[in-house]
N, C-alpha and C positions, 0 to 999 in steps of 0.2 A: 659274510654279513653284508657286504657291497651289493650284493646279488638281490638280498632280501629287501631293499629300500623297497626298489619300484616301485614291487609287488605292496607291500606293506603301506603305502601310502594311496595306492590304488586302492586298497581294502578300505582304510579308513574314508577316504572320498565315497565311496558308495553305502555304505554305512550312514555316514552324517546325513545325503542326499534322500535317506526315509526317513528320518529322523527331524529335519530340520524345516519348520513350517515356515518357510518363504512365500514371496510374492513377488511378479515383476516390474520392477522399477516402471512408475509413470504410467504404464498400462490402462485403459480408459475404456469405454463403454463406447463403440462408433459402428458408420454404416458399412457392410464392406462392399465391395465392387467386384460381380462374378467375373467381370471378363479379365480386371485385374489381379483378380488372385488365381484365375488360371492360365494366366503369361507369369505367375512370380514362381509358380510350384512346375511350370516348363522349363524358366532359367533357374531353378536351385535345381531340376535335376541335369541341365546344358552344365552347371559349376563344378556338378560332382565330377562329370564326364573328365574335365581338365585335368582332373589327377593321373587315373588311368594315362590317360594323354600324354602325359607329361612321362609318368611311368615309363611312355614307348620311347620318348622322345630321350629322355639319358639314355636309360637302357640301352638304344641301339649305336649309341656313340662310345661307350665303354671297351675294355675287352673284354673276350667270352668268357673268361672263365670269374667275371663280374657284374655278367647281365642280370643276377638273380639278385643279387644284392644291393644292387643299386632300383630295380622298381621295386623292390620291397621298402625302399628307401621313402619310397612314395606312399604306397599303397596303406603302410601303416599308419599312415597320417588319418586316413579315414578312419583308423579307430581308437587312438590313442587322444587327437584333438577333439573328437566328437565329445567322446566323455568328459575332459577337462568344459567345453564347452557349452554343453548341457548343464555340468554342478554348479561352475560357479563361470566361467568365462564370458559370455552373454550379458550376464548383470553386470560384471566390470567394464566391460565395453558399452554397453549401452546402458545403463542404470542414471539414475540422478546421480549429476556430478556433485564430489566429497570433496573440501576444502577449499573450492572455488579458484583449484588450479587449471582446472580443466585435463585433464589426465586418467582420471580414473571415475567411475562408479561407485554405487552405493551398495555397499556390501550384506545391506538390509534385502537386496533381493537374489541372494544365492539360489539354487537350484530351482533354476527358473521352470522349470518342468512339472512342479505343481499346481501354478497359476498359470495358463498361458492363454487366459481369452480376453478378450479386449484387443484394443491399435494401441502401438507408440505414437506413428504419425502414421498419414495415407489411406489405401483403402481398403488395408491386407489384414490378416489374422497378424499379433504378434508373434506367436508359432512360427508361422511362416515367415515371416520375417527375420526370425531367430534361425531357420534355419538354410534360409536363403545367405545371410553372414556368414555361418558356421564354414560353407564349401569354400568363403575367403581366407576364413583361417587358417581350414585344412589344405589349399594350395600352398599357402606361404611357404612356412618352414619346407615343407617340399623342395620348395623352387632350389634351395642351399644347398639340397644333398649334390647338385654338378658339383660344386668345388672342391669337395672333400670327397670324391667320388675314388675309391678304388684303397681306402687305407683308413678307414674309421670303425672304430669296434660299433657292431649295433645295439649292443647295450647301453653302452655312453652315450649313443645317439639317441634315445629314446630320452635319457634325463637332458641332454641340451636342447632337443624343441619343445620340451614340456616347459623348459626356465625359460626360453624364449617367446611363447606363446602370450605366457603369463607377464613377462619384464618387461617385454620390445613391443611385441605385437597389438596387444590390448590395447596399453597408452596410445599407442598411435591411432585407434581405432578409434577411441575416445573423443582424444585431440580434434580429429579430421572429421568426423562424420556425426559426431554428436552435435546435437545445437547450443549445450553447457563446454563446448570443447573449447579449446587454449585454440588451435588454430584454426576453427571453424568461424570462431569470435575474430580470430587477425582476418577473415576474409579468405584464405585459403579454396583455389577450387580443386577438389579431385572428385571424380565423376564416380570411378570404379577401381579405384586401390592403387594408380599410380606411386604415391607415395607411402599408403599404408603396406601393401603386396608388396611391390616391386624394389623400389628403394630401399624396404628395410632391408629384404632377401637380399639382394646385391652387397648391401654395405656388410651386410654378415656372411654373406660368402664368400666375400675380401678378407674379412677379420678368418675368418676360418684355416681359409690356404694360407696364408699370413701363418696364423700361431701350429698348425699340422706340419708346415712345410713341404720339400718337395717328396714326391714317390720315390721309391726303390725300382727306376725302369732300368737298372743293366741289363738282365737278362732278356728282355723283350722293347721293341719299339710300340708306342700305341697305335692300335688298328680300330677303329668302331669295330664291333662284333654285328652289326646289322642295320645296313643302311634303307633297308625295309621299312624296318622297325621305327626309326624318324623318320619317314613319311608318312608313315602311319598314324605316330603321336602328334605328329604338325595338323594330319587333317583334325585328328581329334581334338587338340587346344583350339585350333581355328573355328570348328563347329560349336565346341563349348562357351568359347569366348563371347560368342553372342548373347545369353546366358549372363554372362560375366558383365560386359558393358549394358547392354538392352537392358539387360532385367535390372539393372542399378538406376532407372529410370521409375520405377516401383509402382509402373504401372500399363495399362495396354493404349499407349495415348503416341501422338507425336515423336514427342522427343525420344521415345525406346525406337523407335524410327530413323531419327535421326543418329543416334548414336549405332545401330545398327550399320548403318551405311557409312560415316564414319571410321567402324572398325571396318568393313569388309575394307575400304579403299585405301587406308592407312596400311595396311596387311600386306595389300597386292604391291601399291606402289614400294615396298620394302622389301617385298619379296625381289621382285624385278631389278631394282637399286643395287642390290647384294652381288646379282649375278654380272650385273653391266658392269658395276665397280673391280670386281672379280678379273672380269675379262678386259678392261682398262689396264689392270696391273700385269695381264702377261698373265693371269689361269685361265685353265678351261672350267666355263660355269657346271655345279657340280649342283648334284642334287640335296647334297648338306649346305650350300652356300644357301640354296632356295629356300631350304625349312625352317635353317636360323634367322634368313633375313625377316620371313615372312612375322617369326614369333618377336622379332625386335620390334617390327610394324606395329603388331598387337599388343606389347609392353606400353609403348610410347605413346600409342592413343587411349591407352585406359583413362588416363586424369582427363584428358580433353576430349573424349567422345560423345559427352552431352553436353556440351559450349563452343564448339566448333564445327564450320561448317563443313559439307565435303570438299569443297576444293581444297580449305586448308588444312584437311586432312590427305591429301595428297604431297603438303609441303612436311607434315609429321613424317608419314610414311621413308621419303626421298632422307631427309635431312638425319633421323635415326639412323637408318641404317648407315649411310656412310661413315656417321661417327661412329656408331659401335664397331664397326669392320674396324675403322682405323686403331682403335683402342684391342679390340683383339690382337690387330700386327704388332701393338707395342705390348702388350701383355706378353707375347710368345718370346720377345727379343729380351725380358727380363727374367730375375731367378723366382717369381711369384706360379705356383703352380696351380692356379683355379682348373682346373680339371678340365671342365666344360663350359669356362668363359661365363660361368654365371656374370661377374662382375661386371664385365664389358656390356653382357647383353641384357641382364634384368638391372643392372644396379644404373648403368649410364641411359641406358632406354627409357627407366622409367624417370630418371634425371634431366634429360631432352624432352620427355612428357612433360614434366613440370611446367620448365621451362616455356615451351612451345603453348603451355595453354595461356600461360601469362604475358604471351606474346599475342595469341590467336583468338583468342575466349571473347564472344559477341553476344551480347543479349537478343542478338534478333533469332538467337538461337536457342536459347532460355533466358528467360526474365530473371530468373532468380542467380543468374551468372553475374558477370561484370566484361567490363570495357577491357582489350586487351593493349600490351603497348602497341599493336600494328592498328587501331582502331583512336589512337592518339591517346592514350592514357597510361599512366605508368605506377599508377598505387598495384594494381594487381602483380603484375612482374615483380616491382620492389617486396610487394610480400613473398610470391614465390622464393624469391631468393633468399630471404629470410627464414624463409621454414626449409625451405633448401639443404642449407646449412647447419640449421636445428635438427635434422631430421637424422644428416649425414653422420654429424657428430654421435647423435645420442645410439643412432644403432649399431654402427661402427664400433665404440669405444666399448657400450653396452654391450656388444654380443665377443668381444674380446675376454671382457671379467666373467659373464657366462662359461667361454669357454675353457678356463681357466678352473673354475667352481667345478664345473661336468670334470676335468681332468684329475683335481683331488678327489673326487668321490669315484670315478672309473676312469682308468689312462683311457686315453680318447681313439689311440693309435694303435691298430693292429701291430705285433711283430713283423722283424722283414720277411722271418722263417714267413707266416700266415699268409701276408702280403704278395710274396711268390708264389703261395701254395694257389693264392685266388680268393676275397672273402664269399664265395659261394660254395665254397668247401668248406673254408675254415670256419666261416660265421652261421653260416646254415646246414652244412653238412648236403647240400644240393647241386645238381649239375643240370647246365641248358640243352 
């Protein structure tokens, strides 16, 4: 019977989705802009790229006989979020806000895929704008599968980023990037999913290893299975990621310019950071030290890559990575087993992002930004820290009782038999 939910709720979702004459929230009659709807439909197809990307990037860090299971971890997301995304996810994230908490959407515009001509704001197709978000959704929960990487049923996994999608994700998307949102109204800057992306994934891939606990490694040490493989997926988040920040600019003007350059130098100087810190401590710089640093660069500049300028994005770049390295060396000296250091790298990354924009954030960089504390003001930082907190909390504790809910309805944890056997056998019946 546990087996038949999914399924059965998938049915019913597509079903309702011909059946149900919606329309999209707010959607308006405007002019569009050729040059900028063909930089928005370049970065949704640079967003999609990140999954794959990301796909390479566990994957080669895993062992082999989990390489298949963990980019599946990814890959799925492309089809499993789309769909939620398409019927009803789109409208709750972005619909007119309901109850005037700022949190949610109006549920009068479900399956937004009926009506989708007219703008929200800007100078795009709402279509396209719907489905330039959509590739933020489907990285998210992605980002998680590091932590619980090598010992998660994937059935179970399929019902906890659908509840997460839906519980964590959305509200936060509402929150942050809506104009009716709770933290868009506290003033809140995230440019390109610092704190909706990044921060939530981290603080749930804490809650994750947390309530999974640790692996069954007696019989084997962990080895990456392919350090190819993460260099691979490093260049591909790093190519997409432009995509990612740029096109979060929603348009082919300056500032997708400026946030471009931002990401590339945030990247580099983090990449570099990793390896010099690395070698400060007595290692020799490794080609995994370069790929993580690089993606912690690009974690930490998302919120601040269209409000900051390049230099200070040289100080994001330097200042991330050291923390995240340092929070890695204490992760490893504790009994917490995040796999692949999700926590340390997306969760504190995009935490020093916050941070850092509400330190760095200049209007001479966009007007529609604010003054940062290093620019002599301190309402921005004091709100960062505020939603900070609110953010940490809510997805943190949130994605605990998720997993908890996914656990009664399917154990979450492969067997240790399974577990040894490798879930690319045992979960998929597949070898690399």
């Amino acid at each position: 019977m546990k087996k038949i939910i999914p399924f059965a709720i998938l049915v019913v979702v597509v079903i309702l989705a011909f059946i149900y004459p919606g329309n999209v929230a707010a959607a308006k009659p405007g002019v569009f802009d050729k040059a900028d709807t063909a930089w928005l439909l370049i970065s949704t197809a640079l967003v999609l790229l990140m999954t794959p990307g990301l796909a390479f990037f566990y994957g080669g860090m895993v062992r082999k006989k989990n390489v298949i299971s963990t980019m599946l971890q990814s890959f799925v997301c492309m089809g499993l979020i789309t769909i939620i995304w398409v019927v009803f996810g789109f409208s709750l994230a972005f619909g007119e806000d309901v109850g005037g908490m700022g949190l949610v959407g109006s549920p009068k515009s479900f399956f937004m895929m009926q009506n989708t001509t007219g703008v929200l704001w800007g100078t795009i197709p709402v279509i396209l704008f719907a489905m330039f978000q959509l590739k933020f959704a489907v990285i998210t929960p992605a980002l998680i599968t590091g932590a619980f990487a090598e010992r998660i049923r994937f059935n179970s996994y399929l019902i906890f980023i659908t509840l997460f999608i839906v519980i964590i994700y959305i509200p936060l998307a509402h929150a942050t990037w809506h104009p009716q949102g709770m933290f868009f109204k506290m003033g809140v800057l995230d440019f390109a999913g610092g704190t909706v992306v990044h921060m939530s994934a981290g603080w749930a891939a804490l809650a994750s290893a947390l309530y999974l606990k640790k692996r069954n490694e007696v019989e084997e040490a962990h080895t990456p299975a392919r350090i190819s493989y993460v260099i691979l997926g490093t260049g591909l988040l790093w190519f997409g990621w432009f995509g990612f920040n740029a096109g979060s600019a929603l348009g082919a003007n300056d500032l997708a310019s400026t946030a471009l350059a931002t990401t590339t130098t945030a990247s580099a100087a983090a990449a570099m950071s990793w390896i010099f810190f690395d070698i400060l401590r007595g290692k020799k710089p490794s080609a995994l030290g370069a790929c993580i640093g690089a993606v912690v660069g690009l974690v930490a500049v998302t919120p601040a890559a269209g409000f900051i300028t390049v230099s200070s994005s040289l100080i994001v770049g330097i200042v991330s990575a050291v923390v995240s390295n340092l929070m890695v060396i204490w992760r490893s000296k504790t009994s917490i087993d995040d796999t692949l250091d999700v926590f340390p790298c997306h969760g504190v990354g995009g935490m020093m992002g916050m941070l850092l924009t509400g330190m760095l954030s200049t209007k001479s960089v966009n007007a529609a930004g604010a003054e940062g504390l290093f620019f002599g003001e301190t309402t921005l930082f004091i709100t960062h820290l505020k939603a900070l907190v609110i953010v940490s909390v809510f997805a943190f504790f949130g994605s605990l009782l998720l997993l908890k809910i996914t656990d009664l309805i399917s154990p979450l944890r492969v067997t240790p038999e399974e577990e040894v056997m490798g879930l690319d056998i045992s979960q998929h019946d597949e070898e690399l």
